[in-house]
DOROVO-405605 format. One record per residue (C-alpha): residue number from 1; residue in three letters; chain; x, y, z. Coordinates in nm, 2 decimals. Example, Ala and Ser with C-alpha at 12.3 -4.5 7.8 and 13.67 -1.06 7.14 Angstrom:
<recs>
rec nr->1, rest->ALA, kette->A, east->1.23, north->-0.45, up->0.78
rec nr->2, rest->SER, kette->A, east->1.37, north->-0.11, up->0.71
</recs>
This chain:
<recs>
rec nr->1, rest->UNK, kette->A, east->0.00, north->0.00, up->0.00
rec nr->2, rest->UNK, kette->A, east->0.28, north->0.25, up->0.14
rec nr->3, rest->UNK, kette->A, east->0.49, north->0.17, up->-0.22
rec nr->4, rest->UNK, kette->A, east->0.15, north->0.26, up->-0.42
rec nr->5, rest->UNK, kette->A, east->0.08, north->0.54, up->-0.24
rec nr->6, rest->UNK, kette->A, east->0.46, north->0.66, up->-0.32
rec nr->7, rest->UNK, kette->A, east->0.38, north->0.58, up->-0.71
rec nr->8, rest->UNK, kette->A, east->0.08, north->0.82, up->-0.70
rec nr->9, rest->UNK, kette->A, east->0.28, north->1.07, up->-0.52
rec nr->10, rest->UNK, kette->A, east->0.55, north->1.03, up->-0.82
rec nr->11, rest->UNK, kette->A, east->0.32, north->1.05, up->-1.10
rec nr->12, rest->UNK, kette->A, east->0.13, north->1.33, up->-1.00
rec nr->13, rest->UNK, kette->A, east->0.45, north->1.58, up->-0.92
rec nr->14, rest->UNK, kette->A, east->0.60, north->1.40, up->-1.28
rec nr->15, rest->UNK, kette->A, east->0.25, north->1.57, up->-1.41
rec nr->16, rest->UNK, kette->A, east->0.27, north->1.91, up->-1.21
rec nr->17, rest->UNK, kette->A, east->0.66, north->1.97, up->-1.36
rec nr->18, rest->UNK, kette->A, east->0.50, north->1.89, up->-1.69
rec nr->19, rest->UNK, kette->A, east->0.25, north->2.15, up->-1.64
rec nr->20, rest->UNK, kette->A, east->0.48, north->2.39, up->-1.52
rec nr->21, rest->UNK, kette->A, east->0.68, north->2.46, up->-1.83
rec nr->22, rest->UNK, kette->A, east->0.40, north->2.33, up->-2.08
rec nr->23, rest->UNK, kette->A, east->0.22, north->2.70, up->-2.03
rec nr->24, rest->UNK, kette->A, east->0.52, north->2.90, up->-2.16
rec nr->25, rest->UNK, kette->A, east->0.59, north->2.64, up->-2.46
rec nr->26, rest->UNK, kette->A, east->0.21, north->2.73, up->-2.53
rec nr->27, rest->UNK, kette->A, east->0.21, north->3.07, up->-2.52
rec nr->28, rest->UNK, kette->A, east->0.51, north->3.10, up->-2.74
rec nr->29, rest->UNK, kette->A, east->0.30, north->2.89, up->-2.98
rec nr->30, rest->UNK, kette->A, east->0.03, north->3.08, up->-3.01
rec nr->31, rest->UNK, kette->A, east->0.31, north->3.34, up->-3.24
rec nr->32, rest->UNK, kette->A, east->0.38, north->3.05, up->-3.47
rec nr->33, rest->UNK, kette->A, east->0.04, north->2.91, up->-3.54
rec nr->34, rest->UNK, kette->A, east->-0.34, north->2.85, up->-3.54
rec nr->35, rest->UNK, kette->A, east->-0.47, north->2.75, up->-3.16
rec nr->36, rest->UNK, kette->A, east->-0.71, north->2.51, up->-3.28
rec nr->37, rest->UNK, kette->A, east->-0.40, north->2.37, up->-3.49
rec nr->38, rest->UNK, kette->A, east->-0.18, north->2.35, up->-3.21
rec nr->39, rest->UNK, kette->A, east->-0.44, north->2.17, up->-2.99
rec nr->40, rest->UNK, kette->A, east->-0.53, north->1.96, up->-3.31
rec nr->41, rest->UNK, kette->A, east->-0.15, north->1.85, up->-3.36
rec nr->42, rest->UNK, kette->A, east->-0.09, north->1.79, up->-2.96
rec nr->43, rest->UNK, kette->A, east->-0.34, north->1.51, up->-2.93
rec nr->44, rest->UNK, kette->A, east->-0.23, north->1.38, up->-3.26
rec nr->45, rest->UNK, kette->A, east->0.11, north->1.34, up->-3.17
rec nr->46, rest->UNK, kette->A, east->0.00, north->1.15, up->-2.83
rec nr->47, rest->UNK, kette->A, east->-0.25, north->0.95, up->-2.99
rec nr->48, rest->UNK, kette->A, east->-0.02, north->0.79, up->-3.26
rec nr->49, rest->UNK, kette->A, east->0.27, north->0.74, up->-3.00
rec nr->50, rest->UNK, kette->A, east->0.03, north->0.53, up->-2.82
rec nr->51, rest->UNK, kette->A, east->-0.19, north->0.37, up->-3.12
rec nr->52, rest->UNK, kette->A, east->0.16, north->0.22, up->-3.23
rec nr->53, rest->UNK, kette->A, east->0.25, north->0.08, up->-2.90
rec nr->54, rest->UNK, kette->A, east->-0.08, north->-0.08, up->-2.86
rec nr->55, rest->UNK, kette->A, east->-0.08, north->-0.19, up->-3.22
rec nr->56, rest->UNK, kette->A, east->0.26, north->-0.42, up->-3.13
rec nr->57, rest->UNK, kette->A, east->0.20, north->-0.46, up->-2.74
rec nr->58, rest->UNK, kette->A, east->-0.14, north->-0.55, up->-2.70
rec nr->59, rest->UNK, kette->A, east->-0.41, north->-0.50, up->-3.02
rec nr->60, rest->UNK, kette->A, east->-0.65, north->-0.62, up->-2.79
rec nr->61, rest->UNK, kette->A, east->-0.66, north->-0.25, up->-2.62
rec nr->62, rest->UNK, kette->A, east->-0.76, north->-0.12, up->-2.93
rec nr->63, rest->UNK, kette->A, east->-1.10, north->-0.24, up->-2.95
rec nr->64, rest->UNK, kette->A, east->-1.17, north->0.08, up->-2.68
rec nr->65, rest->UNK, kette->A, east->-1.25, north->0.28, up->-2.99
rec nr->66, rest->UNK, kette->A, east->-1.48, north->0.08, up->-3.14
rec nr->67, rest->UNK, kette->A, east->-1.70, north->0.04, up->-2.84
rec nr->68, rest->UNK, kette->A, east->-1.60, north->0.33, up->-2.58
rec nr->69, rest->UNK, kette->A, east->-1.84, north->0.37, up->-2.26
rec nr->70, rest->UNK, kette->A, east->-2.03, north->0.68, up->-2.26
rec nr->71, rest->UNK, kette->A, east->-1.85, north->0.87, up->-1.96
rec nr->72, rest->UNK, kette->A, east->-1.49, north->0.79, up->-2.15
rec nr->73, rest->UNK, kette->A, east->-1.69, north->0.97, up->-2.45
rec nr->74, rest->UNK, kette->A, east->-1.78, north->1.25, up->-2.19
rec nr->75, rest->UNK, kette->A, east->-1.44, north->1.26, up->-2.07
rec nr->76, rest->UNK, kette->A, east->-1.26, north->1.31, up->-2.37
rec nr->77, rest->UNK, kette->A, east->-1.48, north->1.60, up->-2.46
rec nr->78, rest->UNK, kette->A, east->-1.44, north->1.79, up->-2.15
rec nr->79, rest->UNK, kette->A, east->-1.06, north->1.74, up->-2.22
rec nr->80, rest->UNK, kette->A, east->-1.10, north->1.85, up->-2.57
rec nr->81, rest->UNK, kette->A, east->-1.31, north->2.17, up->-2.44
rec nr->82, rest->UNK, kette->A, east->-1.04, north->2.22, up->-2.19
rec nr->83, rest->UNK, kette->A, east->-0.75, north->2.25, up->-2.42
rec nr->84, rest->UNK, kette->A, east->-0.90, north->2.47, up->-2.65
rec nr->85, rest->UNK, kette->A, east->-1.01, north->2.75, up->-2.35
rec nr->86, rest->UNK, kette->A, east->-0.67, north->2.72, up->-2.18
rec nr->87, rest->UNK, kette->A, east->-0.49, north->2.83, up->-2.48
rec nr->88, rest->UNK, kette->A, east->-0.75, north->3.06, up->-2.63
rec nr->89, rest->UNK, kette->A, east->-0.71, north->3.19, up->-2.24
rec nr->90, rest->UNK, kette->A, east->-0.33, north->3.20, up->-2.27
rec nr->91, rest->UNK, kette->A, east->-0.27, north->3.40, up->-2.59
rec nr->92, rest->UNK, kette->A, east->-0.51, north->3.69, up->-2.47
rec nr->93, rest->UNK, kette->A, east->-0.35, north->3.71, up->-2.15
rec nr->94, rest->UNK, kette->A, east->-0.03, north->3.61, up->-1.98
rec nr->95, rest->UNK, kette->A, east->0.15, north->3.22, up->-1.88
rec nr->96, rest->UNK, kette->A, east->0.18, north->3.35, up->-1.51
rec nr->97, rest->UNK, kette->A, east->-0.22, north->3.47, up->-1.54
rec nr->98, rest->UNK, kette->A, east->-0.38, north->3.14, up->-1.70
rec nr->99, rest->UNK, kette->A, east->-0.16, north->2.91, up->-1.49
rec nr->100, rest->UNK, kette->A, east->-0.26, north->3.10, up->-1.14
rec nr->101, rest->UNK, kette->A, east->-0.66, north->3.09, up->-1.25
rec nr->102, rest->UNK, kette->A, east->-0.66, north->2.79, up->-1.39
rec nr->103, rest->UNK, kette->A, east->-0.57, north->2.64, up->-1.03
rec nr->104, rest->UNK, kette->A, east->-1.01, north->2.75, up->-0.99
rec nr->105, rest->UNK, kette->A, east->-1.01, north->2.41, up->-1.14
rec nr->106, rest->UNK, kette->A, east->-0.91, north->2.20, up->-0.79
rec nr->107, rest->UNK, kette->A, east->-1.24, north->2.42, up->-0.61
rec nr->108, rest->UNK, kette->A, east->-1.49, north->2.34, up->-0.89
rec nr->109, rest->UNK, kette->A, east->-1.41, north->1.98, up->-0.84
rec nr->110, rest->UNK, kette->A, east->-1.51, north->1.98, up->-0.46
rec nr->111, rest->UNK, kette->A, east->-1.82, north->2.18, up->-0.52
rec nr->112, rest->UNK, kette->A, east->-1.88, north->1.89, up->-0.82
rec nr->113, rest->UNK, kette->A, east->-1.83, north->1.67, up->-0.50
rec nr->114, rest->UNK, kette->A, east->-2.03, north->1.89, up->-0.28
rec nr->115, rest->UNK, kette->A, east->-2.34, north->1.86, up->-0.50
rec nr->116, rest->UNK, kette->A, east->-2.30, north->1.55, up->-0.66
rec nr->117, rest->UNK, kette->A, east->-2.17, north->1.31, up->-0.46
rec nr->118, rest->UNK, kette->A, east->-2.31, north->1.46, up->-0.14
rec nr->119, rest->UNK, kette->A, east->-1.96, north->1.52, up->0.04
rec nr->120, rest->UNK, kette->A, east->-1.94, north->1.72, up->0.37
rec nr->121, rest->UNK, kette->A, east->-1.79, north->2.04, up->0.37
rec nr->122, rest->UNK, kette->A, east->-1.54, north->2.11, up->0.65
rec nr->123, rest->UNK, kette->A, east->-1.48, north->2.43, up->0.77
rec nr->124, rest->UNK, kette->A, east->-1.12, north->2.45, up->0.69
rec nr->125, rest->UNK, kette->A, east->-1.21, north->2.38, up->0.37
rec nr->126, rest->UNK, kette->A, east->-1.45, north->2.67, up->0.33
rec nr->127, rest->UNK, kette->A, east->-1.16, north->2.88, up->0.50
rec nr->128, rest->UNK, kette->A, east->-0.95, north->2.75, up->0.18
rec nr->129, rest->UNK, kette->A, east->-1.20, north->2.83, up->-0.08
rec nr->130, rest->UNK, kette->A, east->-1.26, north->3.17, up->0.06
rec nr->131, rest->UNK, kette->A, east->-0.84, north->3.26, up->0.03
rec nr->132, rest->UNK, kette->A, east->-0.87, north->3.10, up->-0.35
rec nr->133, rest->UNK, kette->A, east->-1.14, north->3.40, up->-0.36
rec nr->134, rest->UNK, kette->A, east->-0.97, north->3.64, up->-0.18
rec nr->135, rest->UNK, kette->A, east->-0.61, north->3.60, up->-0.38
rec nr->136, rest->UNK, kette->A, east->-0.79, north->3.57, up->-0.70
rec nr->137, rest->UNK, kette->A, east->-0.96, north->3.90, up->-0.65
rec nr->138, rest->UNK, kette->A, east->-0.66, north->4.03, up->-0.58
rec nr->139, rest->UNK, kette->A, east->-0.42, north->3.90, up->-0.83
rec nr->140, rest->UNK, kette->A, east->-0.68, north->3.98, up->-1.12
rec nr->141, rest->UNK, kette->A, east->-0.73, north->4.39, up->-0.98
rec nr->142, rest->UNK, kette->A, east->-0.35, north->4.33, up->-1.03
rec nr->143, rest->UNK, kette->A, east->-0.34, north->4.26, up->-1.36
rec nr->144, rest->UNK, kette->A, east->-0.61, north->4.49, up->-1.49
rec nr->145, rest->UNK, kette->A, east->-0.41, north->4.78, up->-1.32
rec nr->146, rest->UNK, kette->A, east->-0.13, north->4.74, up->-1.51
rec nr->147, rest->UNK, kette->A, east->-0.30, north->4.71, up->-1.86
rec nr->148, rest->UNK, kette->A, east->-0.35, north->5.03, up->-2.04
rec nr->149, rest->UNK, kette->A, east->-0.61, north->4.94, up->-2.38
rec nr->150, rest->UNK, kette->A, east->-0.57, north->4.62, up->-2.30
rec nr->151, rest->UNK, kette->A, east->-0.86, north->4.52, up->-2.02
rec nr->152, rest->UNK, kette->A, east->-1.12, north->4.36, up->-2.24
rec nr->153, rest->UNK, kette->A, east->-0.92, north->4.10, up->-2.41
rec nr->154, rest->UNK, kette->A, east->-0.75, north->4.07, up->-2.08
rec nr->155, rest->UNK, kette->A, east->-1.07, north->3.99, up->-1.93
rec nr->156, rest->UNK, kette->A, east->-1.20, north->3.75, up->-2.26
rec nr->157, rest->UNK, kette->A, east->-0.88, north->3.58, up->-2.17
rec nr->158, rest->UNK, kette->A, east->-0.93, north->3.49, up->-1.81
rec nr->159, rest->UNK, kette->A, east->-1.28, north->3.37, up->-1.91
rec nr->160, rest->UNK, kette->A, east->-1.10, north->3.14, up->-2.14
rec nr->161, rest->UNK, kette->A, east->-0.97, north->2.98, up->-1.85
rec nr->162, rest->UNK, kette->A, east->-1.24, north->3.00, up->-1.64
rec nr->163, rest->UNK, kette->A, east->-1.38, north->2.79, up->-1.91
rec nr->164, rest->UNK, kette->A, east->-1.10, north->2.56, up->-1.96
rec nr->165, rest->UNK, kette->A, east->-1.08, north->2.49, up->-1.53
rec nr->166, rest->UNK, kette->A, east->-1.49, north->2.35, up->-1.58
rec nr->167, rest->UNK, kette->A, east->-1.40, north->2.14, up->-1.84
rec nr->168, rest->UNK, kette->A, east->-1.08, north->2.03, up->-1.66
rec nr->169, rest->UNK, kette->A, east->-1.34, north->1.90, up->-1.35
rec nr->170, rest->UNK, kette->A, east->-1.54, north->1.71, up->-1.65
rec nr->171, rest->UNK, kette->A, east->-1.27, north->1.54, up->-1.77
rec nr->172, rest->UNK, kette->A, east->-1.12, north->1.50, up->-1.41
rec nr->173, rest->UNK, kette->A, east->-1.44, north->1.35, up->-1.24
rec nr->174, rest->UNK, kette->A, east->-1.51, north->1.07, up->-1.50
rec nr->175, rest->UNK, kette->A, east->-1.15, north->0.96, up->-1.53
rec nr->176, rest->UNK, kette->A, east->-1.13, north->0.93, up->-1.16
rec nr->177, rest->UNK, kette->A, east->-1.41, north->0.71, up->-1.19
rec nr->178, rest->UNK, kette->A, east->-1.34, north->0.52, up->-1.50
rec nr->179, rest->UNK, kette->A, east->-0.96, north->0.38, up->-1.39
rec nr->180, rest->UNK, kette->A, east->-1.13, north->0.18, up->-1.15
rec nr->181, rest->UNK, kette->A, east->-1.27, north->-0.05, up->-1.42
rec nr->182, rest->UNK, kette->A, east->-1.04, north->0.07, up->-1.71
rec nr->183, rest->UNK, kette->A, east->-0.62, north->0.04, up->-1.73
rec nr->184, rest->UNK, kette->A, east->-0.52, north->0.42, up->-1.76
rec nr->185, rest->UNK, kette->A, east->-0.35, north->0.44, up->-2.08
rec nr->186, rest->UNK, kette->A, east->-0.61, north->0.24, up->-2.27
rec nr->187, rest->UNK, kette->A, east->-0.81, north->0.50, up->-2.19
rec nr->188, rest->UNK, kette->A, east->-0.60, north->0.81, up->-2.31
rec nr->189, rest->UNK, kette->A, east->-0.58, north->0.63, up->-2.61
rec nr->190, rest->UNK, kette->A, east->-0.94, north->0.71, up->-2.69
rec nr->191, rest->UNK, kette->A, east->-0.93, north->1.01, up->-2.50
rec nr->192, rest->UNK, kette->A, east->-0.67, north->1.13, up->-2.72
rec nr->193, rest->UNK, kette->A, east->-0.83, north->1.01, up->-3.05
rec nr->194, rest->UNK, kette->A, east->-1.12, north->1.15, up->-3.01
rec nr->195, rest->UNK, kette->A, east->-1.06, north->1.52, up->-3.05
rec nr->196, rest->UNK, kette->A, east->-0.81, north->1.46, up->-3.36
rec nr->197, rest->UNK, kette->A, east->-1.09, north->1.33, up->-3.52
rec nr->198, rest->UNK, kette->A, east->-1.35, north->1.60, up->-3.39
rec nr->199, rest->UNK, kette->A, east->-1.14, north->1.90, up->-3.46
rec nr->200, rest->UNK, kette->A, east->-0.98, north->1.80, up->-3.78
rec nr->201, rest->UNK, kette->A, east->-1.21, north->1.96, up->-4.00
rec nr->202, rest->UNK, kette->A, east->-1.13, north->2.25, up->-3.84
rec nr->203, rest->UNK, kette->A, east->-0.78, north->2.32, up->-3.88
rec nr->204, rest->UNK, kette->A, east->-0.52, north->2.48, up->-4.10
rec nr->205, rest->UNK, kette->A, east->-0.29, north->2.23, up->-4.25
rec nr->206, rest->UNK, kette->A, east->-0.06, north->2.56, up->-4.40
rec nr->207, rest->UNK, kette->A, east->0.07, north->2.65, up->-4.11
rec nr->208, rest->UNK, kette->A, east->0.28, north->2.35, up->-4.08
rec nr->209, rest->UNK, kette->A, east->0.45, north->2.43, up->-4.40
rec nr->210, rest->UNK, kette->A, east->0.58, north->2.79, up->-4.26
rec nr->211, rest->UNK, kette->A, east->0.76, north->2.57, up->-3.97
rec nr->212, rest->UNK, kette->A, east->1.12, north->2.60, up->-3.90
rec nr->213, rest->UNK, kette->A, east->1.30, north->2.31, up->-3.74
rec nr->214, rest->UNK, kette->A, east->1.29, north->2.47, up->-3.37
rec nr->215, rest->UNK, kette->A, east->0.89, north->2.55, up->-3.41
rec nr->216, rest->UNK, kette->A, east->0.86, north->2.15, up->-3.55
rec nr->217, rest->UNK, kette->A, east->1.07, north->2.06, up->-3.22
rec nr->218, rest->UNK, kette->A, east->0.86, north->2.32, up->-3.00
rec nr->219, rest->UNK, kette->A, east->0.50, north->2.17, up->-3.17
rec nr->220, rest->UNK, kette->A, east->0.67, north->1.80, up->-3.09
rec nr->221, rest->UNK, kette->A, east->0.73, north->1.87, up->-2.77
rec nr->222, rest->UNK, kette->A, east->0.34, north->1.96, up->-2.71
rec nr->223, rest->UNK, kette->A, east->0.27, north->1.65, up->-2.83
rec nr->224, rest->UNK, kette->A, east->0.50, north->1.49, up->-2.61
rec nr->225, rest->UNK, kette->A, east->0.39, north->1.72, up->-2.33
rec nr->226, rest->UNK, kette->A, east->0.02, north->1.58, up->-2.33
rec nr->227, rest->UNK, kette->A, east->0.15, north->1.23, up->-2.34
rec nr->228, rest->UNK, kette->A, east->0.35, north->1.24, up->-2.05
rec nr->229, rest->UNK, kette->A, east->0.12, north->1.47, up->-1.83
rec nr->230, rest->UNK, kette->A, east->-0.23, north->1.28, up->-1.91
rec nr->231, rest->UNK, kette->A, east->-0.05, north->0.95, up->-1.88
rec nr->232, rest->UNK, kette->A, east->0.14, north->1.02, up->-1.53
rec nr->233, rest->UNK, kette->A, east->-0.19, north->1.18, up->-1.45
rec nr->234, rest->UNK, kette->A, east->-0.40, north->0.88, up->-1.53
rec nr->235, rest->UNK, kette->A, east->-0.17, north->0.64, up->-1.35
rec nr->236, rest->UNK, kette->A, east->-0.19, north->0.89, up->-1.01
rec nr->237, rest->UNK, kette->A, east->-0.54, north->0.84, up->-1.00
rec nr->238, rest->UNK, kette->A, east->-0.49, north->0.44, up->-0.98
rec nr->239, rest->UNK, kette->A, east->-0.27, north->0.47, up->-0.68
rec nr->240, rest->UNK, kette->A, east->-0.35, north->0.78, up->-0.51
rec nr->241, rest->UNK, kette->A, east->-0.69, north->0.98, up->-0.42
rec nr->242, rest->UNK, kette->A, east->-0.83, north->1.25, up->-0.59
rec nr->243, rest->UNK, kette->A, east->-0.73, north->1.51, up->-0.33
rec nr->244, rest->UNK, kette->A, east->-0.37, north->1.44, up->-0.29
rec nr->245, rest->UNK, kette->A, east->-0.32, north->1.45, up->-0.64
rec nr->246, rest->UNK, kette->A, east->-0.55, north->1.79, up->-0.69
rec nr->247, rest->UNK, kette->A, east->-0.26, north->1.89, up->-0.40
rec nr->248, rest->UNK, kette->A, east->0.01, north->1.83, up->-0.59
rec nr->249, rest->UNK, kette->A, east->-0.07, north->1.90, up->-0.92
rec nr->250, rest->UNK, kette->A, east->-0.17, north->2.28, up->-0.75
rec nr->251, rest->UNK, kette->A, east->0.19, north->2.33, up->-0.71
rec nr->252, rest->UNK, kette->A, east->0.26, north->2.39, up->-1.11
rec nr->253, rest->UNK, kette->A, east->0.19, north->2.78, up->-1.13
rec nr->254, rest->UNK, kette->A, east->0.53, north->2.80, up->-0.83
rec nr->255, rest->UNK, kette->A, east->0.71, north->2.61, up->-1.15
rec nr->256, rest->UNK, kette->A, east->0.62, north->2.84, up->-1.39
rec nr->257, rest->UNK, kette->A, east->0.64, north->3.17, up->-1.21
rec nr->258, rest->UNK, kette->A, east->1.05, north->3.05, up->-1.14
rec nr->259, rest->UNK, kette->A, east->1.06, north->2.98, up->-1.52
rec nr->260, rest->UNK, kette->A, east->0.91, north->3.28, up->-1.65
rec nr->261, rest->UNK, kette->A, east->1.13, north->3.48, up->-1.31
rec nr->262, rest->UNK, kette->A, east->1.46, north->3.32, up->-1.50
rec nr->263, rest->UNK, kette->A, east->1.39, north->3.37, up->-1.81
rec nr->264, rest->UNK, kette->A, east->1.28, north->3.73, up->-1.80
rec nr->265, rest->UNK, kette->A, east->1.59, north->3.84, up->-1.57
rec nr->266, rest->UNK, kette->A, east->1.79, north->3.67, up->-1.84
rec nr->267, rest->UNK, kette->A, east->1.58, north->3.90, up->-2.13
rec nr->268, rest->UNK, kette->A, east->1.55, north->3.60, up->-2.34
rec nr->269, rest->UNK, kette->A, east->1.44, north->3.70, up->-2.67
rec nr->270, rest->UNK, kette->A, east->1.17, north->3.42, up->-2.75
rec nr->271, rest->UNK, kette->A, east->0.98, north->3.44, up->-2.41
rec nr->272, rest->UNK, kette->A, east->0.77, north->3.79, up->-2.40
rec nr->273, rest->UNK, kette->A, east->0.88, north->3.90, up->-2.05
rec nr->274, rest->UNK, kette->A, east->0.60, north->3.93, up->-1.73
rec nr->275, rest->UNK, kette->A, east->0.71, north->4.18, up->-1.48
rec nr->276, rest->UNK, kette->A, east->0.55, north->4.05, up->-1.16
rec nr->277, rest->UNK, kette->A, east->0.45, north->4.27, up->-0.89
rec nr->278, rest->UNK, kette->A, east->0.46, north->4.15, up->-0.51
rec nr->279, rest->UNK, kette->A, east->0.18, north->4.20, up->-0.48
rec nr->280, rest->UNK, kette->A, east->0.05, north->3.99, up->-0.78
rec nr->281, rest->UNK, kette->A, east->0.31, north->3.73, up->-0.68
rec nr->282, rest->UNK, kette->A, east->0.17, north->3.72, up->-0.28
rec nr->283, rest->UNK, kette->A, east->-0.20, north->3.67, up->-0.49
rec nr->284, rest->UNK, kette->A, east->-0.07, north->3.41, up->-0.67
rec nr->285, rest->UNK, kette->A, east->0.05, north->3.23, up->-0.36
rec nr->286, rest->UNK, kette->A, east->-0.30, north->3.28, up->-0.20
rec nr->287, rest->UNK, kette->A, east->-0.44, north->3.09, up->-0.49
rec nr->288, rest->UNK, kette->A, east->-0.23, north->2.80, up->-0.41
rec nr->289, rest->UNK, kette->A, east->-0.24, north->2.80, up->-0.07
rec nr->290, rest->UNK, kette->A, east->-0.65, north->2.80, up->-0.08
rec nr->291, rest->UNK, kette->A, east->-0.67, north->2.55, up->-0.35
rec nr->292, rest->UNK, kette->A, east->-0.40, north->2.30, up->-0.12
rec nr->293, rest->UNK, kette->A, east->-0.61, north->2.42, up->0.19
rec nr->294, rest->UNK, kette->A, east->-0.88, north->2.30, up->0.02
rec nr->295, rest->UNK, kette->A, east->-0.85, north->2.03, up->-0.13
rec nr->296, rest->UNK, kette->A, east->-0.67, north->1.90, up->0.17
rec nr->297, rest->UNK, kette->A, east->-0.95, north->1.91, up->0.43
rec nr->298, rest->UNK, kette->A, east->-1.21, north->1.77, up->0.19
rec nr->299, rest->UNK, kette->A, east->-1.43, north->1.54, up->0.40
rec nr->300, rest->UNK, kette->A, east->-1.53, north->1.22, up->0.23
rec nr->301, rest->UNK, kette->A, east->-1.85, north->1.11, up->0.08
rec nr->302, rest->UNK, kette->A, east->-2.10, north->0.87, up->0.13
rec nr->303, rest->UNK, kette->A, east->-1.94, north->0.68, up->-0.21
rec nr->304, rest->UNK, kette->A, east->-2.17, north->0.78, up->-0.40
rec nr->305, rest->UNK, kette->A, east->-1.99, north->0.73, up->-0.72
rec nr->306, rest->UNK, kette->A, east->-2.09, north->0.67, up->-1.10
rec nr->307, rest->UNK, kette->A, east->-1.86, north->0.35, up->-1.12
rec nr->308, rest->UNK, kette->A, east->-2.20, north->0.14, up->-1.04
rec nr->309, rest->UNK, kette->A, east->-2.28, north->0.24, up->-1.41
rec nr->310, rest->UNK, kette->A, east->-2.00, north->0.18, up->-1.58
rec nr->311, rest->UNK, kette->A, east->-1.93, north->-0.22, up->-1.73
rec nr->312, rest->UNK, kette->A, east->-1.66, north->-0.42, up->-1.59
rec nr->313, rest->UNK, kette->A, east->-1.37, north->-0.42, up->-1.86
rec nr->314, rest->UNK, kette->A, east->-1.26, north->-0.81, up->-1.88
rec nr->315, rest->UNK, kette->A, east->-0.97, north->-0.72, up->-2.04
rec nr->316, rest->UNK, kette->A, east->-0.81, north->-0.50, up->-1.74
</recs>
């Protein structure tokens, strides 16, 4: 028990340092190409990686996308839906911005547990989702303070996000769920497929041909990016509950605001530079604080769960 417990632990931090630097690889493709595209591409790349492996390892895993369950179907949409928002939210406002709201996603999914599932709320957890509010508040006054023309796509922008956290605790929810009867990467693999096929019609095959070889590498390593995160993710949520990893995971934005703290000091040329306040910084920290707070202290439920109507997979 103590060495699965360790393996969650492991694959969850594996998907927060993922996290951390995937924001500023996304924003800095947002210059190069089409979002849609970009999201498009990402899931492509994952997908074949792991339709290949399957294809020589174990064909038998494949017959997942002939005959998904419906909350794997739901799943992958709300995934779909939450790449899209996050980097529609990302290219009209800032990495350090999208990475600190998106953490709204952790308190959406205990008021999903709250509602649905009939979990207690404790009060240290309402203390926790009242400092998410609080440093929210405060790091988006922040923000708007410093923009000068600039406050209404600033504000389309964080409802991007806003967006992209809901889907996030769509996704999140069913998948917790489903790798109780399903093995995790089966899973991703229709999870994955499912949006190349969805948004292909609506992207712009051109914009690969303007690629240089360092955009190719930076589009690969999105692919990559989603393979590795999702996976590590999916394999946390075997071994470890849904709290601990909404714990960890809540740590990314500290990843990102060193990263972006580096590389503006060092005026690198093919980042756009975020001055940070102290104040926007201490809001930030608020954020993750609440969302650890609350996530923490989340009472458990009466087990009410949706697994009773999900099949049992023979094949796990």
């Amino acid at each position: 028990m103590k060495d699965q417990r360790l393996k969650g632990v492991l694959f969850a931090s594996i998907t927060a340092l993922t996290w951390g630097f995937l924001v500023i690889a996304l924003k800095m493709s947002t210059t190069i190409m089409d979002p849609l595209t970009i999201v498009w591409f990402r899931f492509l790349v994952a997908f074949s990686i792991l339709f290949i492996y399957y294809v020589i390892k174990k064909p038998s895993y494949l017959k997942i996308l002939r005959n998904p369950p419906i909350y794997l179907v739901i799943a992958s949409l709300g995934l779909g839906i939450n790449y899209i928002a996050f980097i529609y939210g990302i290219k009209l406002t800032t990495a350090s911005s999208a990475q600190v709201i998106i953490q709204i996603g952790p308190i959406f999914l205990g008021f999903v547990g709250l509602v649905f599932f009939k979990e207690k709320i404790s009060l240290r957890q309402s203390i926790g989702f009242m400092i998410v509010g609080i440093g929210l508040f405060i790091f988006y006054r922040d923000n708007i303070n410093k923009l000068v023309g600039d406050a209404e796509m600033y504000n389309m922008g964080v409802l991007w996000v806003v967006v992209a956290a809901m889907a996030w605790v769509v996704y999140a929810a069913f998948q917790k769920q489903l790798v109780k009867t399903y093995p995790a990467q089966q899973m991703n693999l229709f999870i994955f497929g499912l949006p190349v096929l969805l948004f292909l019609p609506f992207i712009k095959p051109a914009c690969f041909l303007e690629l240089d070889f360092a955009n190719w590498m930076l589009m690969v390593y999105l692919g990559l990016n989603t393979l590795i995160a999702y996976g590590f993710l999916a394999m946390a949520f075997k071994y470890l509950e849904a709290n601990k990893i909404s714990v960890i995971v809540t740590m990314n934005p500290i990843i990102t605001f060193i990263l972006i703290g580096l590389l503006t000091y060092f005026e690198v040329s093919w980042v756009e530079p975020e001055k940070l306040t102290t104040r926007g910084v201490l809001a930030a920290l608020l954020v993750v604080v609440g969302a650890i707070t609350a996530v923490t202290f989340a009472k458990p439920g009466k087990k009410k769960e949706i697994t009773k109507l999900i099949p049992t997979h023979k094949d796990k």
